[in-house]
C-alpha positions as CSV (number, residue, x, y, z in Angstrom):
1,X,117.6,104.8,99.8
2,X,116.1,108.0,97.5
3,X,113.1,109.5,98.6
4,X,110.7,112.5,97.0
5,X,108.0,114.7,98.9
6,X,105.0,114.0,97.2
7,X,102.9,116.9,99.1
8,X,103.6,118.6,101.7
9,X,101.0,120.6,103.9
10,X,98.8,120.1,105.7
11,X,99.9,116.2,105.3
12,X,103.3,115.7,103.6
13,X,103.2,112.5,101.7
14,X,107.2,110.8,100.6
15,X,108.1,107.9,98.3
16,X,111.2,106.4,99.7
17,X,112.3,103.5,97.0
18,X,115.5,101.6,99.3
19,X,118.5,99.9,97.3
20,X,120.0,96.4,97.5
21,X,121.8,96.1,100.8
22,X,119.8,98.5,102.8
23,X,118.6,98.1,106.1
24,X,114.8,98.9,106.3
25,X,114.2,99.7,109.9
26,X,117.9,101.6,110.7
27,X,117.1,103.7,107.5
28,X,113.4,104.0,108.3
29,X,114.1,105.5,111.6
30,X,116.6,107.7,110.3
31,X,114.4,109.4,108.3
32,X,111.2,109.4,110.7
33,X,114.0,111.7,112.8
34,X,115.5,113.4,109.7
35,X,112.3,114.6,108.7
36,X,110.5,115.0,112.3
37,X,108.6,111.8,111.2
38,X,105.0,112.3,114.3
39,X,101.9,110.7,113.2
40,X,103.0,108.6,109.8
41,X,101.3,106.2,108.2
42,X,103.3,103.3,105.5
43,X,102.9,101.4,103.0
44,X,105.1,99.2,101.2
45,X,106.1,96.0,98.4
46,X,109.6,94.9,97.2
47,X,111.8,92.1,98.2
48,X,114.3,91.4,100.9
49,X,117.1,89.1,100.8
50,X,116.7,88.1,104.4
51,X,114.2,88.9,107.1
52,X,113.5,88.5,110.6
53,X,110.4,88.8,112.1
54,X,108.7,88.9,115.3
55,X,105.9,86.9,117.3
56,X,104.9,89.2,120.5
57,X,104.7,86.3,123.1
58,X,102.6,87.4,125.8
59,X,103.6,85.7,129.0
60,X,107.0,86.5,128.1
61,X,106.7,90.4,126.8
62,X,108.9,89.7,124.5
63,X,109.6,88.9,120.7
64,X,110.0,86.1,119.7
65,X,112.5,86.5,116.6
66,X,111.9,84.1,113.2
67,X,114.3,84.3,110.9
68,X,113.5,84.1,107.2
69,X,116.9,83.0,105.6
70,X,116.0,83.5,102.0
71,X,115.0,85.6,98.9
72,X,111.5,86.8,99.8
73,X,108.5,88.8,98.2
74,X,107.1,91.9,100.6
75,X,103.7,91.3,100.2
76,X,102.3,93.6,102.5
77,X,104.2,95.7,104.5
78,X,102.1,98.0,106.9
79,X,102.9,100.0,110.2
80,X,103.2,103.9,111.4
81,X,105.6,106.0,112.5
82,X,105.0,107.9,116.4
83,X,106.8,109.5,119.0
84,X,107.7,107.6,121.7
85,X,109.2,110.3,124.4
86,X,110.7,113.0,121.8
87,X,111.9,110.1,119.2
88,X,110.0,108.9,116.5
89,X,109.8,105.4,116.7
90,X,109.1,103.0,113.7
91,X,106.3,100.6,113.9
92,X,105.9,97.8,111.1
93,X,104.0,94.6,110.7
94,X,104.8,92.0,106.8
95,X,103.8,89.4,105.1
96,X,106.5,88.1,103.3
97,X,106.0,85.4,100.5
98,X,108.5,82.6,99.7
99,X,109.2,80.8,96.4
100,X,107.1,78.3,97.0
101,X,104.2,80.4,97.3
102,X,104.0,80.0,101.6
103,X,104.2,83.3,103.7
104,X,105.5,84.1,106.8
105,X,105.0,87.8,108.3
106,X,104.9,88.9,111.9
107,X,106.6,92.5,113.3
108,X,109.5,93.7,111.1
109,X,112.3,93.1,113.5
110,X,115.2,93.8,110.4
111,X,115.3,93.3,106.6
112,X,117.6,93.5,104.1
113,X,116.4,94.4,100.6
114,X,117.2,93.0,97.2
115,X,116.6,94.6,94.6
116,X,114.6,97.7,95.9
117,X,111.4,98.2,98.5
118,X,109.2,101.2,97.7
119,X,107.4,103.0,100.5
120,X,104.4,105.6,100.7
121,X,104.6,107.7,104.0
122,X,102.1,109.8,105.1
123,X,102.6,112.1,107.7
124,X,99.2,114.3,109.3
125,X,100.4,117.2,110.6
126,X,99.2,116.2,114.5
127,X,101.3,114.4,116.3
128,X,101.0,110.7,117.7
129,X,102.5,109.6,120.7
130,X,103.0,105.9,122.7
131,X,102.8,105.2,126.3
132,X,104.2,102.6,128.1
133,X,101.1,99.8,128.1
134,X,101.9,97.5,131.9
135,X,99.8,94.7,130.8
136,X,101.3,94.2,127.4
137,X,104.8,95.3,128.2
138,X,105.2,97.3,125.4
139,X,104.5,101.1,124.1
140,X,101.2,102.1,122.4
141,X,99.5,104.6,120.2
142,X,97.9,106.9,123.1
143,X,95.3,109.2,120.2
144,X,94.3,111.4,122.9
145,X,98.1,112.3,124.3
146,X,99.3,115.3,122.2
């Protein structure tokens, strides 16, 4: 992955454009902690060789994984970036379009790309953080915890 700093304060803005082979969400977080990554926002479009996605099942509080075995287009590819304790913690929802013109998208559980994804982050200069949510299992955006 090669990334540039579009802006930087008071919100510092990156293009990160991933190569064949790379894993999105291991390279993702990398960065969100290279960079000190607290209150991002991203885009993204490209392709992935393979996917798998994720279904939050409810009574379970769980993921439920769905693998997408095949050459796919990212359509959309949306989430943030926020701490979760001290680590940033990478946060992404697709919709990923198949040759046949169907789509299948859910949280972004691991992807592999071919040929290249290309990702906007923008980070406010604030930081975000997630709590630990008992009813859904899972940790979210608290705006007001600093």
């Amino acid at each position: 992955m090669k990334s540039r700093k579009l802006t930087d304060l008071p919100e510092r803005s990156f293009a990160l454009v991933f190569e064949t082979g790379d894993e999105v969400m291991s390279v993702l977080q990398r960065f969100a902690e290279e960079n000190s990554l607290t209150a991002c926002s991203l885009r993204a479009i490209g392709a992935f060789e393979h996917a798998v996605v994720g279904y939050f099942d409810w009574e379970k509080k769980e993921y439920l994984r769905i693998p997408v075995d095949e050459q796919v287009e990212v359509l959309s590819l949306l989430g943030d970036i926020a701490l979760d304790g001290e680590m940033p913690k990478v946060h992404l929802h697709a919709v990923l379009g198949r040759r046949d013109g169907s789509t299948v998208g859910g949280h972004l559980l691991e992807a592999f790309v071919r040929p290249t994804l290309e990702v906007i982050a923008n980070d406010a200069p604030v930081h975000l953080r997630r709590r630990f949510d008992a009813a859904s299992g899972i940790s979210l955006i608290d705006p007001k915890a600093s």
